[in-house]
Structure formats: C-alpha cells, structure tokens
N, CA, C and O of each residue as an XYZ file, in Angstrom:
260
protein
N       0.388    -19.026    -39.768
C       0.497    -17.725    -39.144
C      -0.283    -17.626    -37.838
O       0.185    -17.083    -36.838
N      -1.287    -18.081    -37.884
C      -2.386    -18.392    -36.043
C      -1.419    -19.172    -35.181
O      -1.717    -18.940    -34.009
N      -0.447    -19.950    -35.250
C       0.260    -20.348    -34.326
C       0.958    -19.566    -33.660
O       0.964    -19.638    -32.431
N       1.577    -18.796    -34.231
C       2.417    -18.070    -33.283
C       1.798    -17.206    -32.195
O       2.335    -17.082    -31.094
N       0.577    -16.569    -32.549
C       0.055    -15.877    -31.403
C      -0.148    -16.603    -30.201
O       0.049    -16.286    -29.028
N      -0.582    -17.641    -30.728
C      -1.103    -19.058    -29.487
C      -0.036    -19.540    -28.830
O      -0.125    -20.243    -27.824
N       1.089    -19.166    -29.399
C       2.518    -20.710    -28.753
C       2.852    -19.029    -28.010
O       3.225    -19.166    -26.845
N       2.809    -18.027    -28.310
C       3.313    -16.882    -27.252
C       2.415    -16.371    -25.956
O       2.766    -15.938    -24.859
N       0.963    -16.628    -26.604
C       0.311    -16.681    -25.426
C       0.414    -17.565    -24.376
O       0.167    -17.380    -23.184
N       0.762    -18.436    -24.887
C       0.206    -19.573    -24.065
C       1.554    -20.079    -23.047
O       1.571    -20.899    -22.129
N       2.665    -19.211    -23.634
C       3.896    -19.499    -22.969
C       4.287    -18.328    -21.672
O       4.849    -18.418    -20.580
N       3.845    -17.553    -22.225
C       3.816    -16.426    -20.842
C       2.736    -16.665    -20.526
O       2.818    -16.175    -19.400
N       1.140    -17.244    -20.614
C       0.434    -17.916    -19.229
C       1.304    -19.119    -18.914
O       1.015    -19.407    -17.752
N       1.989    -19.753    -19.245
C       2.399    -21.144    -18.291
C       3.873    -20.376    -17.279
O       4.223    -20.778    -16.170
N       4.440    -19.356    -17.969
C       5.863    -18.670    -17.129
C       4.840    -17.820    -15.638
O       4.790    -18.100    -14.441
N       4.452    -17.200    -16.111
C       3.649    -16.273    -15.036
C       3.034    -17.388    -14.040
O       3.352    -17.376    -12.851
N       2.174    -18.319    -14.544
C       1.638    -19.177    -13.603
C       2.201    -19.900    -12.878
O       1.752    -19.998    -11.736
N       3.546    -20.781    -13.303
C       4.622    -21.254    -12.715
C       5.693    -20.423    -11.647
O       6.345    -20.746    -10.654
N       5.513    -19.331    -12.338
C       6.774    -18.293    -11.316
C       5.583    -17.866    -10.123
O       5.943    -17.470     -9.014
N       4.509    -17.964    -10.399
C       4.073    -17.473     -9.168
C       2.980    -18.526     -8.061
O       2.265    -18.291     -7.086
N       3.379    -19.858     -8.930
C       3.127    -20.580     -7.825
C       4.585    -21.085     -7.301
O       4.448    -21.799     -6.308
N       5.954    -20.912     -7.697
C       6.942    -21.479     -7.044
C       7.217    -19.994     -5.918
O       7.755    -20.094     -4.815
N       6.631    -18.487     -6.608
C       6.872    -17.724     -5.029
C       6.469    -17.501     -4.435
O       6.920    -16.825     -3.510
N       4.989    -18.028     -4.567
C       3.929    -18.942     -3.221
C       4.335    -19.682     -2.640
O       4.089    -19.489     -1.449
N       5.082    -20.822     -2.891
C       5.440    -21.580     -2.394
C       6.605    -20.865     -1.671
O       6.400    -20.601     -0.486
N       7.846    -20.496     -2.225
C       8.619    -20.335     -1.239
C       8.454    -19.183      0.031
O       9.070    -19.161      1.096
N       7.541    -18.361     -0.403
C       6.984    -17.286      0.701
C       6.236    -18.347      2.062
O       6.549    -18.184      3.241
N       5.478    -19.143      1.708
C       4.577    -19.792      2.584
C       5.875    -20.966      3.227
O       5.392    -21.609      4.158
N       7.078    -21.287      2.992
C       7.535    -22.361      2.811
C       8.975    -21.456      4.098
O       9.767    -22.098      4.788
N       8.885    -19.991      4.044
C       9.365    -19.181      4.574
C       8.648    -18.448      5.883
O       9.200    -17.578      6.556
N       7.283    -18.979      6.120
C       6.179    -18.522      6.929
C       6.150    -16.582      6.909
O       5.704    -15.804      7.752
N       6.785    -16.335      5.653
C       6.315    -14.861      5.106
C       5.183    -14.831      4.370
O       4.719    -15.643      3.570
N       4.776    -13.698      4.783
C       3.439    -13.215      4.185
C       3.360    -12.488      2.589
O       3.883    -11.514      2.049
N       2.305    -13.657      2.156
C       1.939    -13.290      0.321
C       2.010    -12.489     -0.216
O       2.533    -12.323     -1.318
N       1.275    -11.508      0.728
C       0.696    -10.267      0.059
C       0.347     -9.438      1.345
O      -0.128     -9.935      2.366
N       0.657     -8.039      1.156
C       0.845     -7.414      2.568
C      -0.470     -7.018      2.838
O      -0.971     -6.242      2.025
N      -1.404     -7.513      4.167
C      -2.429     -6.308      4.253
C      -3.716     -7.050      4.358
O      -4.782     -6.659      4.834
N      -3.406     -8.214      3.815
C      -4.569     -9.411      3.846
C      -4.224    -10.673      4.840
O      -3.225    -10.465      5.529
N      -4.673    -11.565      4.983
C      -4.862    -12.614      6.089
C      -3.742    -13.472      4.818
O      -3.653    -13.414      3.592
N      -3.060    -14.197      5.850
C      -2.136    -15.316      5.289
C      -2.524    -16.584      4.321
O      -1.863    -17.167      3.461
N      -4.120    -16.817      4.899
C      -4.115    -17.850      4.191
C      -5.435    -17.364      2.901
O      -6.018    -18.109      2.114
N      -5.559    -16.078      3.062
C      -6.590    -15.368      1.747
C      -5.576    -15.472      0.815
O      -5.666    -16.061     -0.262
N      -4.491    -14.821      1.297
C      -3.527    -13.978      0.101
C      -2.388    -15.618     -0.571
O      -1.707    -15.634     -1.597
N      -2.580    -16.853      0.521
C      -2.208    -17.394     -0.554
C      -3.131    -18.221     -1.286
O      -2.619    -18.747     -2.275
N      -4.307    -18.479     -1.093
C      -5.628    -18.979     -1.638
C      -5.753    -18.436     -2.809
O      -5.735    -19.198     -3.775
N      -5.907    -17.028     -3.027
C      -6.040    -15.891     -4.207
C      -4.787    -16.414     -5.261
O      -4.984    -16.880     -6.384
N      -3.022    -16.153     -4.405
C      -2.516    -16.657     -5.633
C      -2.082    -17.907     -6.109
O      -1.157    -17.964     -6.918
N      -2.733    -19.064     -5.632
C      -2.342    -19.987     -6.028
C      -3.672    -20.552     -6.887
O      -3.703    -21.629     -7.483
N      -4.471    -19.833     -6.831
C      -5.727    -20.177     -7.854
C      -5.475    -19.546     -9.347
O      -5.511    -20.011    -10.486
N      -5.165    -18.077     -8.702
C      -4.386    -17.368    -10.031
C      -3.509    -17.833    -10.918
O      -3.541    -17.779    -12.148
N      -2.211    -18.595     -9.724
C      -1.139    -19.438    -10.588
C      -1.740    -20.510    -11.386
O      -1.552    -20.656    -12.594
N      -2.667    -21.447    -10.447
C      -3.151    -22.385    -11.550
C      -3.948    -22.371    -12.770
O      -3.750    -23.001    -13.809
N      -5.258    -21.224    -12.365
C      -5.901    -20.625    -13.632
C      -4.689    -20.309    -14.815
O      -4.851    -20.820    -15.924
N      -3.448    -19.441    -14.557
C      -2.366    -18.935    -15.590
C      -2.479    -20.574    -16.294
O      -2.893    -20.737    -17.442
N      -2.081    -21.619    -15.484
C      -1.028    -22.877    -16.072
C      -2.413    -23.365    -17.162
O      -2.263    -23.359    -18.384
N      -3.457    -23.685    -16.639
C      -4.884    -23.843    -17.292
C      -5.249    -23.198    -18.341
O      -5.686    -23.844    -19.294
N      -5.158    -21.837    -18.406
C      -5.082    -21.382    -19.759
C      -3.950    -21.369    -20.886
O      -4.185    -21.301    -22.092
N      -2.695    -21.444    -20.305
C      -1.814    -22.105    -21.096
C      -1.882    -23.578    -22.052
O      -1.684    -23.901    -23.223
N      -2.239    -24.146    -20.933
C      -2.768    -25.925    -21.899
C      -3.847    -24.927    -22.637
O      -3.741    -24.764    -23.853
N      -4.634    -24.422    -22.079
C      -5.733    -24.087    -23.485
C      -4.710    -23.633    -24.886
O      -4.290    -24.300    -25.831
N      -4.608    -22.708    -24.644
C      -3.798    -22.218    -25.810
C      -2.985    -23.341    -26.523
O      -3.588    -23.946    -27.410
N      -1.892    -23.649    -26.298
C      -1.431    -24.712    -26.769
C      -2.451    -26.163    -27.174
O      -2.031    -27.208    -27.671
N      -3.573    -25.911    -26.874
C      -4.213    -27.167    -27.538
C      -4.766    -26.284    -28.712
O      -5.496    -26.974    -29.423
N      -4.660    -24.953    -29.166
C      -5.297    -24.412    -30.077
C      -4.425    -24.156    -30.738
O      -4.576    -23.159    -31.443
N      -3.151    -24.886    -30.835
C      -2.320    -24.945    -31.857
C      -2.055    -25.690    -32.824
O      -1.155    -25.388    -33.608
C-alpha cells in the first residue's frame, strides 16, 4: 500500500520537471523570454534548476519504492 503514494509522487515530479525543462528549452531555443519581467538569463537559471530539482526528487521517490 506505501507504493502507490511514491510511484504517483514521484511521477508528476519527473512530468513537471521534464515539461518544464523541454519549455525552457524551447523558449530559450526561440530567443523568447522565460518569464516576463525578469532578466533572460535569471528567469532561465531559476527554471531550469527547478526543472532539475522536480527530475531529482522524482529518482528520490522512486528509490523509496
């Protein structure tokens, strides 16, 4: 029964982290801006740490399965 919380957590941190480092990528890959209002290379610094922290806690989870 503890698995399932973990294999659902851990799957929407690896979707969220993945979807938002591939629309980092294609925003920056588009020379459009991340996030409106901040400097180009803050706003993609911020989410591509975010994206990877998401993918990072995903392997966590899934190793706690």
């Amino acid at each position: 029964m503890e698995n399932g919380p973990a294999v659902f957590a851990g799957s929407v941190f690896a979707l969220f982290g993945a979807g938002l480092l591939v629309w980092t990528a294609a925003r920056l890959r588009h020379r459009e801006p991340v996030a409106d209002g901040m400097s180009p290379a803050a706003s993609a610094m911020v989410a591509s740490f975010a994206g990877t922290t998401a993918l990072l806690l995903a392997v966590w989870c899934f190793t706690r399965v």
